[in-house]
PyMOL commands that place a pseudoatom at each C-alpha (Angstrom):
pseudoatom trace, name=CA, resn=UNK, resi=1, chain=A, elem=C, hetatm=0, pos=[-29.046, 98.882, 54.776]
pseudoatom trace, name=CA, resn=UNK, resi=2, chain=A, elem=C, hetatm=0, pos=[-29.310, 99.145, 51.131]
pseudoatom trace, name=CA, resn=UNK, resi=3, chain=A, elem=C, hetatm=0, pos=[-26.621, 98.445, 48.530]
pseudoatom trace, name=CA, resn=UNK, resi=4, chain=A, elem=C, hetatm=0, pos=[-26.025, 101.727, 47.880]
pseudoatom trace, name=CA, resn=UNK, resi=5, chain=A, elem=C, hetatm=0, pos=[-24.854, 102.544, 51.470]
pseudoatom trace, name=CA, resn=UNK, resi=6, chain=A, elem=C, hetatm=0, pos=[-22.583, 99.664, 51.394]
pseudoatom trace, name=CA, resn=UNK, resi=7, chain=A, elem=C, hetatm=0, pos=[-20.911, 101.074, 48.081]
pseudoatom trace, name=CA, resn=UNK, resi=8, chain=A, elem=C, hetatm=0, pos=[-20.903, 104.393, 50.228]
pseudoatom trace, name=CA, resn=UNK, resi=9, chain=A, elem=C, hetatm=0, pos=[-20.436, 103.900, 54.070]
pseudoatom trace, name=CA, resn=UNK, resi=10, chain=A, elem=C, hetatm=0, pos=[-19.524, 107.402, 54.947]
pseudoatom trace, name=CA, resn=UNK, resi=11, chain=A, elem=C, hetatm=0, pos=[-22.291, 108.951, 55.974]
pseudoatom trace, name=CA, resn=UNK, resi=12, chain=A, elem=C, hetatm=0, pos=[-21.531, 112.415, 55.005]
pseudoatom trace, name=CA, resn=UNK, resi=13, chain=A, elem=C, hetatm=0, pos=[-19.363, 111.907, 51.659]
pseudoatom trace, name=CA, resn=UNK, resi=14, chain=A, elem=C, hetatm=0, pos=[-18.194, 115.439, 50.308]
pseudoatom trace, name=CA, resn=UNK, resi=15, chain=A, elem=C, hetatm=0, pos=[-17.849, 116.637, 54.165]
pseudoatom trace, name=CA, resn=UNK, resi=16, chain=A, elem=C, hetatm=0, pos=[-14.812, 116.674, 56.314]
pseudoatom trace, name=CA, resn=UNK, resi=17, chain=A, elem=C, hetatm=0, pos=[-13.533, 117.585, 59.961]
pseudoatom trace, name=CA, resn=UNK, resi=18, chain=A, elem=C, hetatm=0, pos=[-12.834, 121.495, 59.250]
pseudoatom trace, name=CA, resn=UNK, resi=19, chain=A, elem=C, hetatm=0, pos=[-9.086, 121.474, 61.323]
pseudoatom trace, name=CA, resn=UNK, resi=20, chain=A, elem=C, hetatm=0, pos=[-7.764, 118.571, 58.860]
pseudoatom trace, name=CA, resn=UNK, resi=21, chain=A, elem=C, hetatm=0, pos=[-8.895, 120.694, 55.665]
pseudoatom trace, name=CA, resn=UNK, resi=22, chain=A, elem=C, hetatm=0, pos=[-7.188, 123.921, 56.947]
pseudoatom trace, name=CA, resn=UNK, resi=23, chain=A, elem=C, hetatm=0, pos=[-4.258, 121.571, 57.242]
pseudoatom trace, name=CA, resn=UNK, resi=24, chain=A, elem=C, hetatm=0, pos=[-4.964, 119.524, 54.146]
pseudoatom trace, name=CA, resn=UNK, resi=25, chain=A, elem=C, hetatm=0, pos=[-5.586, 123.230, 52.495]
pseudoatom trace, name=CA, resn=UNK, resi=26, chain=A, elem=C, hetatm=0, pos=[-1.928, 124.980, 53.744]
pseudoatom trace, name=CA, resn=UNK, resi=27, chain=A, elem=C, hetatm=0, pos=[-3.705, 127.649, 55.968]
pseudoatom trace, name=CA, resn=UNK, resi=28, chain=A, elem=C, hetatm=0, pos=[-1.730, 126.069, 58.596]
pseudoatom trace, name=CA, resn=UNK, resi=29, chain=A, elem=C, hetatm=0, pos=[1.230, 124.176, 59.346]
pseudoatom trace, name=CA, resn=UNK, resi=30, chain=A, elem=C, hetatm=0, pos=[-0.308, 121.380, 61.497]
pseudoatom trace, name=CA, resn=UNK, resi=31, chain=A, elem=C, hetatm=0, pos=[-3.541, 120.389, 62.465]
pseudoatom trace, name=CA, resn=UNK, resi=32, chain=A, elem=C, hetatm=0, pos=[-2.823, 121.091, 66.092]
pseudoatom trace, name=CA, resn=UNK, resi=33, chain=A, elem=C, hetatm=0, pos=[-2.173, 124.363, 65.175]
pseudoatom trace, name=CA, resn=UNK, resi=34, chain=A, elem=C, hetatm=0, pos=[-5.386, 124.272, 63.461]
pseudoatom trace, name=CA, resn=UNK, resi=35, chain=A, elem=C, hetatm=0, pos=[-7.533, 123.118, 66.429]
pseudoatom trace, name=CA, resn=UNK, resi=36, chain=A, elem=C, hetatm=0, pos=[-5.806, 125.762, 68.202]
pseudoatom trace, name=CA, resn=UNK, resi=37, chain=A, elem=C, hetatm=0, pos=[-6.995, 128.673, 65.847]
pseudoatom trace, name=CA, resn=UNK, resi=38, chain=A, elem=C, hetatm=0, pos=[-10.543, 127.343, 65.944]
pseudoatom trace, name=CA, resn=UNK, resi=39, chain=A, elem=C, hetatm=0, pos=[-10.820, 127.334, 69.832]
pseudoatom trace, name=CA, resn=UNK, resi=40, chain=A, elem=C, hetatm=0, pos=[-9.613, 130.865, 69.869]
pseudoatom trace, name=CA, resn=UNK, resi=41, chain=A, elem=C, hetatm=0, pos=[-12.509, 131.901, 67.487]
pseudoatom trace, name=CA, resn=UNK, resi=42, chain=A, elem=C, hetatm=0, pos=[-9.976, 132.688, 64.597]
pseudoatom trace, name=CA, resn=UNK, resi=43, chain=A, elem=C, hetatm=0, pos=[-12.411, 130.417, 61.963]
pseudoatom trace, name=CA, resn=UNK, resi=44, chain=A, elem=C, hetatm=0, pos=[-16.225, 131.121, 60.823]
pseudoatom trace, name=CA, resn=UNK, resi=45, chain=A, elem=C, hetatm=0, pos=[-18.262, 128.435, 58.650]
pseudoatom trace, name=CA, resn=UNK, resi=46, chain=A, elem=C, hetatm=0, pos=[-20.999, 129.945, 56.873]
pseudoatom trace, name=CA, resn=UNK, resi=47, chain=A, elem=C, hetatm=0, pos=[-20.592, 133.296, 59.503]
pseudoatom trace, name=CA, resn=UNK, resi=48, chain=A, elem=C, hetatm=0, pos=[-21.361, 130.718, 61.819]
pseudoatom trace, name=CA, resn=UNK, resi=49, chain=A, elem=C, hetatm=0, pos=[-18.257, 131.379, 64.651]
pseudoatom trace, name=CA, resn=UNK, resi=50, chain=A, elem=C, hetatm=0, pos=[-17.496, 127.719, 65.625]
pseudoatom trace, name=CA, resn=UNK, resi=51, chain=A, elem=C, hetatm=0, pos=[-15.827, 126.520, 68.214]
pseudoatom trace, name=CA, resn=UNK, resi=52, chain=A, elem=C, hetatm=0, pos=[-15.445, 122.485, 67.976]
pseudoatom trace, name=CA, resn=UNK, resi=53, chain=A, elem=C, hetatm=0, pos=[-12.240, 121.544, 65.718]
pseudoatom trace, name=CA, resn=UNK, resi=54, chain=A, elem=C, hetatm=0, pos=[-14.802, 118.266, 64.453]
pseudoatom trace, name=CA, resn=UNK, resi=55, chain=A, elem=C, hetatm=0, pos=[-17.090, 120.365, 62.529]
pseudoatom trace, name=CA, resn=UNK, resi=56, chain=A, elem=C, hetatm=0, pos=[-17.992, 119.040, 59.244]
pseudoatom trace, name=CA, resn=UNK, resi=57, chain=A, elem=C, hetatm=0, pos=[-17.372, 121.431, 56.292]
pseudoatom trace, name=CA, resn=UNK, resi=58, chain=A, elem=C, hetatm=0, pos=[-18.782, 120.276, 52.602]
pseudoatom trace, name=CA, resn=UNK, resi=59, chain=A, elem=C, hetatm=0, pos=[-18.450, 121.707, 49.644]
pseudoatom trace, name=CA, resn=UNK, resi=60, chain=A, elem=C, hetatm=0, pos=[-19.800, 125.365, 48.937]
pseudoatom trace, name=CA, resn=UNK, resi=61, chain=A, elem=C, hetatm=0, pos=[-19.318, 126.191, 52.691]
pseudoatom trace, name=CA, resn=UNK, resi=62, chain=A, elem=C, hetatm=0, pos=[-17.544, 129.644, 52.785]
pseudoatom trace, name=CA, resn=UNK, resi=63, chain=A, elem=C, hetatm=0, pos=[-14.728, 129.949, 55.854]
pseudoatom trace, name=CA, resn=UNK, resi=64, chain=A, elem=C, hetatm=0, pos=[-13.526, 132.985, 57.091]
pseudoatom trace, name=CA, resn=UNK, resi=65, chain=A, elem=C, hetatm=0, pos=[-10.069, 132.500, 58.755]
pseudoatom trace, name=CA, resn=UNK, resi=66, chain=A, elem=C, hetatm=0, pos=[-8.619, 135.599, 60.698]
pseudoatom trace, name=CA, resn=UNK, resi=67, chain=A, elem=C, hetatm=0, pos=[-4.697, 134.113, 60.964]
pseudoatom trace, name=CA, resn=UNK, resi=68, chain=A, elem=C, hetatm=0, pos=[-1.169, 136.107, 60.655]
pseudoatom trace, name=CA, resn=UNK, resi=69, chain=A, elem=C, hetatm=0, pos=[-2.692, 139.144, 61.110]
pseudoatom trace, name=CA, resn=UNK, resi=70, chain=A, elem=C, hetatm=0, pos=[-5.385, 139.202, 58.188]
pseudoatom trace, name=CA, resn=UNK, resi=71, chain=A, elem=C, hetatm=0, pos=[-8.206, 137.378, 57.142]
pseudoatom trace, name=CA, resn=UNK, resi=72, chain=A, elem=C, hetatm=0, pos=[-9.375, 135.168, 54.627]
pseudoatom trace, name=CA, resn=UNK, resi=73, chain=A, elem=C, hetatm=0, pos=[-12.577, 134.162, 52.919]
pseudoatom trace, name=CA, resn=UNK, resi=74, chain=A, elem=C, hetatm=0, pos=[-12.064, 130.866, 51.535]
pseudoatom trace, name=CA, resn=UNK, resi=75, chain=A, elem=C, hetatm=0, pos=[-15.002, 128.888, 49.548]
pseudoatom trace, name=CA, resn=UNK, resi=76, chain=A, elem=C, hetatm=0, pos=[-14.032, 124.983, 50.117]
pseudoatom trace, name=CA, resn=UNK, resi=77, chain=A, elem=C, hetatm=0, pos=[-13.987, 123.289, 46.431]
pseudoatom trace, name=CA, resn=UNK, resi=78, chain=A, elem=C, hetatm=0, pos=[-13.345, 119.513, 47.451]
pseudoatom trace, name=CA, resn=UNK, resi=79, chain=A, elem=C, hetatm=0, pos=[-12.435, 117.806, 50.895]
pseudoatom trace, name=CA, resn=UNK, resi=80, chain=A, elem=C, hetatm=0, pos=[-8.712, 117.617, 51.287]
pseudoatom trace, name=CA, resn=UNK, resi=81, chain=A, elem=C, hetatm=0, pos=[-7.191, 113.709, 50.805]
pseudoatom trace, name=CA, resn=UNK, resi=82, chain=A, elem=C, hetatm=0, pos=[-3.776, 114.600, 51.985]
pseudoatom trace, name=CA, resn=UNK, resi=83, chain=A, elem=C, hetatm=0, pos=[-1.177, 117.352, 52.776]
pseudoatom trace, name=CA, resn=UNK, resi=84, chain=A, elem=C, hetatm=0, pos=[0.458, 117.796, 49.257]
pseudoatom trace, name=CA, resn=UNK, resi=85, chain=A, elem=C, hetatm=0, pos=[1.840, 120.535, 47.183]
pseudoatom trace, name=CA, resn=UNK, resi=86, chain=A, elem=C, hetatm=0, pos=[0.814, 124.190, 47.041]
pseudoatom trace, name=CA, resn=UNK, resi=87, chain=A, elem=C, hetatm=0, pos=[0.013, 123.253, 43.753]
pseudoatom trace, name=CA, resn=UNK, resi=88, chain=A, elem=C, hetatm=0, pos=[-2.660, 120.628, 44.900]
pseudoatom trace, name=CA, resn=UNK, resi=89, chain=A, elem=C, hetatm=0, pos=[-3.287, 122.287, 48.145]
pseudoatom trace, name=CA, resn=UNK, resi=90, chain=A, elem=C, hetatm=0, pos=[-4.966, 125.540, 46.088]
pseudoatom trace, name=CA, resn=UNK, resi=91, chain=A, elem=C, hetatm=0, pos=[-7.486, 123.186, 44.197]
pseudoatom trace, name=CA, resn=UNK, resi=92, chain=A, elem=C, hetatm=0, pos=[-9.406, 122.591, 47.308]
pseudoatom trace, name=CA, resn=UNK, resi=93, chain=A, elem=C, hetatm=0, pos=[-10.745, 126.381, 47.445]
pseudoatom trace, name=CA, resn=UNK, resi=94, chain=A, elem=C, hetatm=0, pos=[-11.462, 129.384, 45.930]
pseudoatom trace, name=CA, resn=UNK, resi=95, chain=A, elem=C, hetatm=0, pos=[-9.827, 132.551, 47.946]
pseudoatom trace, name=CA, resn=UNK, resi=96, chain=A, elem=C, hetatm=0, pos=[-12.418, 135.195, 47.920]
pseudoatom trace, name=CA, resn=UNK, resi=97, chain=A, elem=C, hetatm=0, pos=[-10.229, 137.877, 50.335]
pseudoatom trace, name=CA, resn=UNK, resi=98, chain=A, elem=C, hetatm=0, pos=[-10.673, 141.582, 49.033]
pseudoatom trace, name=CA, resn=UNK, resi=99, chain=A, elem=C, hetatm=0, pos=[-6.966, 141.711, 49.299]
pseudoatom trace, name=CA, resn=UNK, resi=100, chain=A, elem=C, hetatm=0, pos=[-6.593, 138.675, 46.887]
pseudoatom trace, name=CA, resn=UNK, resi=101, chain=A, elem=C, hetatm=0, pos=[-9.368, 140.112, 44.556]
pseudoatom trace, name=CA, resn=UNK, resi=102, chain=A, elem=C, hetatm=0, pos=[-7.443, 143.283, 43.982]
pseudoatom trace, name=CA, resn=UNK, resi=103, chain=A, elem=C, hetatm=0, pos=[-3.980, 141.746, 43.632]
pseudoatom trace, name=CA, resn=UNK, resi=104, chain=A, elem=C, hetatm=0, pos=[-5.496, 139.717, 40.541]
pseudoatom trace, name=CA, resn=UNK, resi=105, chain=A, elem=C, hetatm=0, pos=[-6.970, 142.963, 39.403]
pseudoatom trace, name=CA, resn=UNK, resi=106, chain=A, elem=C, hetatm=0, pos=[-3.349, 144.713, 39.005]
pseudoatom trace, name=CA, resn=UNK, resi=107, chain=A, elem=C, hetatm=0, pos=[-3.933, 146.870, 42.243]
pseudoatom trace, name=CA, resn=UNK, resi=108, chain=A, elem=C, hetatm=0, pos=[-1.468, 146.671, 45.132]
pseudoatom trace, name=CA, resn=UNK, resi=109, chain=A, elem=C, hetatm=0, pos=[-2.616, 147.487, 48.898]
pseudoatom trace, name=CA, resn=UNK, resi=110, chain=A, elem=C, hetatm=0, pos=[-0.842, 150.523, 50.312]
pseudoatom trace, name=CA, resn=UNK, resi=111, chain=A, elem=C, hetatm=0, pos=[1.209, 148.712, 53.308]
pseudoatom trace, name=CA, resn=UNK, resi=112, chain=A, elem=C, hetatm=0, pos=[2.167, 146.169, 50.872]
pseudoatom trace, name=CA, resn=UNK, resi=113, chain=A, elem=C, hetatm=0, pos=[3.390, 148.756, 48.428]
pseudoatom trace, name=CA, resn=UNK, resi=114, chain=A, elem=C, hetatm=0, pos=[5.362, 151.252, 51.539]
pseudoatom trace, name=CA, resn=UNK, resi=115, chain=A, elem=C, hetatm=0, pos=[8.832, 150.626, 51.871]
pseudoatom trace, name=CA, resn=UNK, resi=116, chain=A, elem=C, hetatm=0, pos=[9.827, 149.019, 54.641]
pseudoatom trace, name=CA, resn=UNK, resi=117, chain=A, elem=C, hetatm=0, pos=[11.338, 150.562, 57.516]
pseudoatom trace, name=CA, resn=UNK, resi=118, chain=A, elem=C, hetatm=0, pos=[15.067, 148.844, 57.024]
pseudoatom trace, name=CA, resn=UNK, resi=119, chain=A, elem=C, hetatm=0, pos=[14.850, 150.139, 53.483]
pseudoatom trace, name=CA, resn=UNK, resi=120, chain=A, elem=C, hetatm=0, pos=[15.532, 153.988, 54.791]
pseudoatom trace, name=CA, resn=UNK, resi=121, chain=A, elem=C, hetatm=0, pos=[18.661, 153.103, 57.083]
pseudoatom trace, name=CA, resn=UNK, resi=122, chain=A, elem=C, hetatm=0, pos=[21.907, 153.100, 54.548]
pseudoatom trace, name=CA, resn=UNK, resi=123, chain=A, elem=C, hetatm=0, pos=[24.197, 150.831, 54.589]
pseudoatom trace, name=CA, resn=UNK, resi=124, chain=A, elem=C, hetatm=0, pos=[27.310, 151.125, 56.449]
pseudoatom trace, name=CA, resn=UNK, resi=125, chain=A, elem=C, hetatm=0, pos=[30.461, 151.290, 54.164]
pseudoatom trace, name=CA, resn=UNK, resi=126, chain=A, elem=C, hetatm=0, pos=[33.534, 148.354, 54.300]
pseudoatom trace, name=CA, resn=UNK, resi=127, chain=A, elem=C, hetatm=0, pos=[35.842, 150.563, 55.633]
pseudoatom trace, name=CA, resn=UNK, resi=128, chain=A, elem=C, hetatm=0, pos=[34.096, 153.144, 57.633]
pseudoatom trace, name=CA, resn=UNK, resi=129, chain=A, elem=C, hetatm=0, pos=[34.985, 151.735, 61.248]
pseudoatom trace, name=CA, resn=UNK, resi=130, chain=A, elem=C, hetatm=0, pos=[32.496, 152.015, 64.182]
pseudoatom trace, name=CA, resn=UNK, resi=131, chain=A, elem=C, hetatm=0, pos=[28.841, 153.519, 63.794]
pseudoatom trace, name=CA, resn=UNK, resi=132, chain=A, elem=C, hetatm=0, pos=[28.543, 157.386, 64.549]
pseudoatom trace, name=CA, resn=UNK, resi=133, chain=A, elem=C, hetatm=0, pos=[26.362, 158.409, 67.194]
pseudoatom trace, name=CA, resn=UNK, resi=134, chain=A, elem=C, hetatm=0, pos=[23.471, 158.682, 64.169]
pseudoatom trace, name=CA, resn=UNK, resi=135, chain=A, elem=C, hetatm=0, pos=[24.136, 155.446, 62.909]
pseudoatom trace, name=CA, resn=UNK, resi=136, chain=A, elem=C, hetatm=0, pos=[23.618, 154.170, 66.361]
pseudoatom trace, name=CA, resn=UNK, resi=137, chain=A, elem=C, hetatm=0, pos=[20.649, 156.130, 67.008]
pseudoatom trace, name=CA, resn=UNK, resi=138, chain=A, elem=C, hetatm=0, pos=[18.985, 154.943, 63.404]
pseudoatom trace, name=CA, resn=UNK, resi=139, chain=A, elem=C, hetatm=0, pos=[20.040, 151.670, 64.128]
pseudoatom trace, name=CA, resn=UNK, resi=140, chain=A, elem=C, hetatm=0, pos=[18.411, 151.679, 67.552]
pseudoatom trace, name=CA, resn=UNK, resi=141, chain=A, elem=C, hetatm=0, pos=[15.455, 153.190, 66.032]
pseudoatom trace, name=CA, resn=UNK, resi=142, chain=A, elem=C, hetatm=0, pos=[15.512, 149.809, 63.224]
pseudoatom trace, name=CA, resn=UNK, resi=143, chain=A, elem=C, hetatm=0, pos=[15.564, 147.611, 66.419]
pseudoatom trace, name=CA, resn=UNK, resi=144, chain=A, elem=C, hetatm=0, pos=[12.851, 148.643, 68.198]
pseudoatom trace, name=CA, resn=UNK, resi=145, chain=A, elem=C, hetatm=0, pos=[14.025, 151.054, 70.844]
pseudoatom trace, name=CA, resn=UNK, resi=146, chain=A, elem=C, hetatm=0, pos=[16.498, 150.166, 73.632]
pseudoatom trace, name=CA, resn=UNK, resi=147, chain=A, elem=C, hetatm=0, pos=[17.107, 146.675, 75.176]
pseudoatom trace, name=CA, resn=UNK, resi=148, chain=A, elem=C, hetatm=0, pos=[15.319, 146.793, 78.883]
for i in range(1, 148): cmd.bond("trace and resi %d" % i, "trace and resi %d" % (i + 1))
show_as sticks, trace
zoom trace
């Protein structure tokens, strides 16, 4: 053992487990949930699909994480020290996502910029009483279709 592996013990310095930087990182709100995501096959190192929460990531790597309904290409930056703020949290990588590419570039995605469903339904006046029959039937239609 040389001296400069006792100034350095880790053996892989730069790397770390990849489910405590997705939690280090904000992707996700625990680290259980973020074992949980990689077992399901929601998390790709490199294209690479991986399936053991343990995997080392090091810097350069390039994750894709399909979570929430979308997916993100993130480029890891640093290894993760703790969970702190957003702030800190969006140091450790670079988000390559199309989506985030064309929000910086002024652009807006067209289900982000459709109004949402609620937006059509007016709103019922102070003093108006009980719903009509329409404003039960648009309500109904807000909810998701009759209770079964």
């Amino acid at each position: 053992m040389s001296e400069t592996d006792a100034v350095h013990p880790v053996a892989g310095a730069g790397s770390q487990r990849v489910d405590k930087w997705l939690f280090f990182a904000r992707i996700v709100k625990s680290r259980t949930l973020a074992q949980k995501l990689i077992l399901a096959g929601g998390v790709r190192v490199n294209r690479d699909k991986i399936d053991n929460p343990a995997r080392q990531i090091r810097v350069g790597d390039t994750l894709t994480v399909s979570y929430a309904r979308s997916v993100r290409l993130l480029e890891v930056r640093q290894p993760g020290t703790r969970r702190g703020p957003a702030s800190e949290a969006a140091m450790l990588y670079l988000d390559r996502s199309p989506a985030a590419a064309a929000d910086l570039a002024g652009e807006t995605a067209d289900a982000a910029s459709a109004t949402p469903p609620y937006a059509k339904v007016p709103a019922p006046e102070a003093d108006a009483g009980r719903p009509s029959k329409k404003d039960r039937r648009a309500l109904v239609r807000l909810k998701g279709g009759f209770p079964t």
